[in-house]
C-alpha positions in Angstrom: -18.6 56.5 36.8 -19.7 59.0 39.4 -20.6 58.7 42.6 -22.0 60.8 45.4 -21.4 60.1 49.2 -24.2 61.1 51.3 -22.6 61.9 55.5 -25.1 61.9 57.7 -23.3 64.7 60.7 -25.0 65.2 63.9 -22.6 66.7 67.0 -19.7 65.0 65.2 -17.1 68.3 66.1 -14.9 66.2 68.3 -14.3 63.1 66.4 -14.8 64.6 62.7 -12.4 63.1 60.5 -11.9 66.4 58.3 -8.1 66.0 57.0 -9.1 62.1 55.6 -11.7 63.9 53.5 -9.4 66.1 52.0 -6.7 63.3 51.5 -9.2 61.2 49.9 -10.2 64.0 47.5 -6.7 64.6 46.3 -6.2 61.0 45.9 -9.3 59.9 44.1 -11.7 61.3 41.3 -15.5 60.8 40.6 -16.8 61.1 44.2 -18.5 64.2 45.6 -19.8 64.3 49.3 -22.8 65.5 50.6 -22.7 65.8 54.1 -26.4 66.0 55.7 -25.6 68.1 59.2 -29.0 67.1 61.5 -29.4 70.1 63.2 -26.0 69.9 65.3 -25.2 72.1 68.5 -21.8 72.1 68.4 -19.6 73.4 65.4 -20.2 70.4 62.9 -21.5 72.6 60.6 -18.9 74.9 60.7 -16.5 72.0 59.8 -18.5 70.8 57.1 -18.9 74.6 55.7 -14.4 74.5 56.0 -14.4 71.7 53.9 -17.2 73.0 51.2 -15.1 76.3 51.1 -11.6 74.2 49.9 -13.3 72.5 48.1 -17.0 73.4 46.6 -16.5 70.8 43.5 -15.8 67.9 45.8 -18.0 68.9 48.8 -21.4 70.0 49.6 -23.7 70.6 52.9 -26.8 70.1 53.2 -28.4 72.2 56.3 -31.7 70.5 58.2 -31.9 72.8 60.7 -33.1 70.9 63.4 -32.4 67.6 64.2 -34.8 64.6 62.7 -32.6 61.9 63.4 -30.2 59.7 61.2 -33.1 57.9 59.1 -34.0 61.5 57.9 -31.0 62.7 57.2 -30.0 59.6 55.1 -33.6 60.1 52.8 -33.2 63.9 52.8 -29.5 63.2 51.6 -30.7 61.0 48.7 -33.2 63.0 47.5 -30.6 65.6 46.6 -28.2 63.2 45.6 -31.0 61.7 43.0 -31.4 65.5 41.2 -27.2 65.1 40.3 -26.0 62.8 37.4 -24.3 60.7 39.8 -24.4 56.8 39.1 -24.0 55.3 42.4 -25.2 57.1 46.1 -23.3 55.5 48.7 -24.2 56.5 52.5 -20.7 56.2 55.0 -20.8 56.7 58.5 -19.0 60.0 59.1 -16.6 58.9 61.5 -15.2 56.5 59.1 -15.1 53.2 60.7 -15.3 52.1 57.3 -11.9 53.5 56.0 -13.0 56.0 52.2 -10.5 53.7 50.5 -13.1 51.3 50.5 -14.9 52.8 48.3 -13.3 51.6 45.0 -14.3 48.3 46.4 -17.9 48.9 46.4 -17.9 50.2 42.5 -15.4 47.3 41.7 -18.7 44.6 42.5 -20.8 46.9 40.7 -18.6 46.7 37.3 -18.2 42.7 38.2 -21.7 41.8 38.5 -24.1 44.1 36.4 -27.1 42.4 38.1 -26.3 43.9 41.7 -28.1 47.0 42.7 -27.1 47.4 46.5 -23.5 46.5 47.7 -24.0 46.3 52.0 -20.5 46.7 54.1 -20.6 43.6 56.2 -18.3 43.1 59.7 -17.1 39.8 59.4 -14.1 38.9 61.4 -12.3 36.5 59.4 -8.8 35.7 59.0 -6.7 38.2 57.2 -9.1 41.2 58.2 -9.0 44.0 60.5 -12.4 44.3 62.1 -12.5 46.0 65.5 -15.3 45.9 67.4 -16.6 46.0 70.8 -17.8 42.3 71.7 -21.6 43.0 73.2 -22.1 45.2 70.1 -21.3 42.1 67.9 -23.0 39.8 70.3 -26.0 42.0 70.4 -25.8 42.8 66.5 -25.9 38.6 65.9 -29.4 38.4 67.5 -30.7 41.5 65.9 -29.1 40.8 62.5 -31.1 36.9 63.1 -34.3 38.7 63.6 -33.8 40.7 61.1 -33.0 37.9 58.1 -36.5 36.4 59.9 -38.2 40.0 58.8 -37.1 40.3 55.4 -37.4 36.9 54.8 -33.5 37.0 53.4 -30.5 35.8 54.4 -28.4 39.1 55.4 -25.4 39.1 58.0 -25.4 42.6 58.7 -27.8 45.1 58.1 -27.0 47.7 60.5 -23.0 48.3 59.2 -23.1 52.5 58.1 -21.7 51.8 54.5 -23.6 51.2 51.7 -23.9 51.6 47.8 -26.9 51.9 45.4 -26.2 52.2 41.9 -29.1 54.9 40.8 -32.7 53.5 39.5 -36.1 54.2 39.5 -36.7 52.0 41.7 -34.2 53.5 44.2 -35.8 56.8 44.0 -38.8 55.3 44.9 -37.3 54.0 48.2 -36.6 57.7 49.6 -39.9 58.9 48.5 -41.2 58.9 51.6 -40.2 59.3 55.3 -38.9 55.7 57.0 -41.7 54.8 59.8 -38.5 53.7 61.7 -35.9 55.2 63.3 -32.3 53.7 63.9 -33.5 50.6 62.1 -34.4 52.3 59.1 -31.8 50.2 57.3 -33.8 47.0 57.6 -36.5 49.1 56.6 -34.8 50.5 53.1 -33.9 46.8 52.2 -37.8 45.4 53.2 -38.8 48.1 50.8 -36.6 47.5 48.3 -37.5 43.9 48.2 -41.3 44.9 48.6 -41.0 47.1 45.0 -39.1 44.5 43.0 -41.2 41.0 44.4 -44.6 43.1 43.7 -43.7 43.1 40.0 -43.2 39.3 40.6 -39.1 39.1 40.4 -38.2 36.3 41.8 -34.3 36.7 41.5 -34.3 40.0 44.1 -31.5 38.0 46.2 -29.1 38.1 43.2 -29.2 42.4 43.4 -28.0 42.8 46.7 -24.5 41.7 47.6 -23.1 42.1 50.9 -19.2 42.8 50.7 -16.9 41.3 53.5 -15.1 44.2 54.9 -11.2 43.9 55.3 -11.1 46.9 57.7 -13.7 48.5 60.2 -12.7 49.9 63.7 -15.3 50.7 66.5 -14.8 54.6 66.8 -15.6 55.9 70.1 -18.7 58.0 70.7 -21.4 56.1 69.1 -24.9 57.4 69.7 -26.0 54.1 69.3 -26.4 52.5 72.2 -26.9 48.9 73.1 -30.2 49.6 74.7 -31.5 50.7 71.4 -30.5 46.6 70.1 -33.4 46.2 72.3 -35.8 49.0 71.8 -35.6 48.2 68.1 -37.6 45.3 68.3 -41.1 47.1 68.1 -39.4 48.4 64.8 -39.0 45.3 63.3 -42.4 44.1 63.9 -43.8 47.0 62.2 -41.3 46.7 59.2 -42.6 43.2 58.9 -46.6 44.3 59.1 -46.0 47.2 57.0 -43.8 45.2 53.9 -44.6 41.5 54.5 
């Protein structure tokens, strides 16, 4: 199985993970990267153009230019990612709060339960895990991720974690047809129009494809443009992701 990893990048010089790339590469096989650089000022894209030049097989950049935000990048990412033969298209956060060797995880639910289409990193603090993270970020993410369950009109504990996994259809292709109306949000918005596609063709079992996967490791990285403002500003977002898809 194949599978490409889209990176959205934007100003990520100082906290660029570039040598757990590399040892990630050397370790496993049938993953490619696609890092999406949005229009950086700093030398990000000089980074990402080191690590395509050790290793043009494994990595590839893709350039925007200028910067369109994270939703963009993502869809732009995607888009290029559906012209390869690649299986699954995953989406990581490039400072790796969710460790790469999580990876394998992700394609093991895949092989285990043909029916799923979308496997969704979730934080869960439970016993036996490792998950760092700041506690008004989790506070804040609990309301949000409440309002958004309301939204879609499906139980999901975490929408807004920065790993995911698609295995490649038609309808997935359809999803990144067209620029998200949202912005850092615009992962509620994938799922609502995800569920939109299948439940207009009058599937019933949508909540069987989607599988969210308790992660045993995720640390808060410093330097998150995310702020917890935006928890708030978001909520205009939502409303129109529910009049838009409902």
């Amino acid at each position: 199985m194949n599978t490409t990893v889209i990176v959205p990048c934007y100003n990520e010089e100082k906290r660029f993970p570039k040598k757990k790339f590399l040892e990630f590469a050397n370790r496993q096989t049938g993953y490619r990267f696609l890092f999406v650089d949005d229009g950086s000022r700093d030398k990000t894209l000089q980074i990402l153009d080191s690590l395509r030049q050790e290793n043009p097989k494994i990595f590839d950049v893709l350039e925007m230019g200028r910067n369109s935000g994270k939703a963009e990048a993502v869809r732009l990412g995607f888009l290029q990612g559906l012209q390869s033969k690649a299986d699954f298209l995953a989406y990581w956060d490039a400072d790796l709060a969710t460790p790469l060797e999580t990876l394998p995880d992700f394609l093991a639910i895949f092989e285990e339960h043909p029916q799923v289409e979308m496997v969704f990193g979730s934080r869960i603090k439970l016993l036996g895990s490792d998950i760092r993270r700041h506690a008004l970020r989790h506070y804040l993410g609990r309301v949000f991720a409440t309002a958004a369950s309301f939204v879609l009109n499906l139980e999901i504990y975490d929408t807004q974690c920065g790993a995911k996994m698609f295995r490649v259809t038609e309808t997935l292709a359809k999803i990144f047809q067209d620029p998200f109306h949202t912005g850092w949000v615009f992962d509620v918005e994938l799922i609502a129009r995800y569920l939109y596609l299948r439940r207009r063709k009058g599937e019933s079992d949508v909540d069987s494809t989607i599988y969210e996967f308790s992660l045993p490791v995720w640390h808060d990285i410093p330097g998150s443009k995310v702020k917890p403002i935006d928890f708030f500003l978001a909520f205009p977002d939502l409303i129109k992701i529910y009049l838009t898809y409902r």
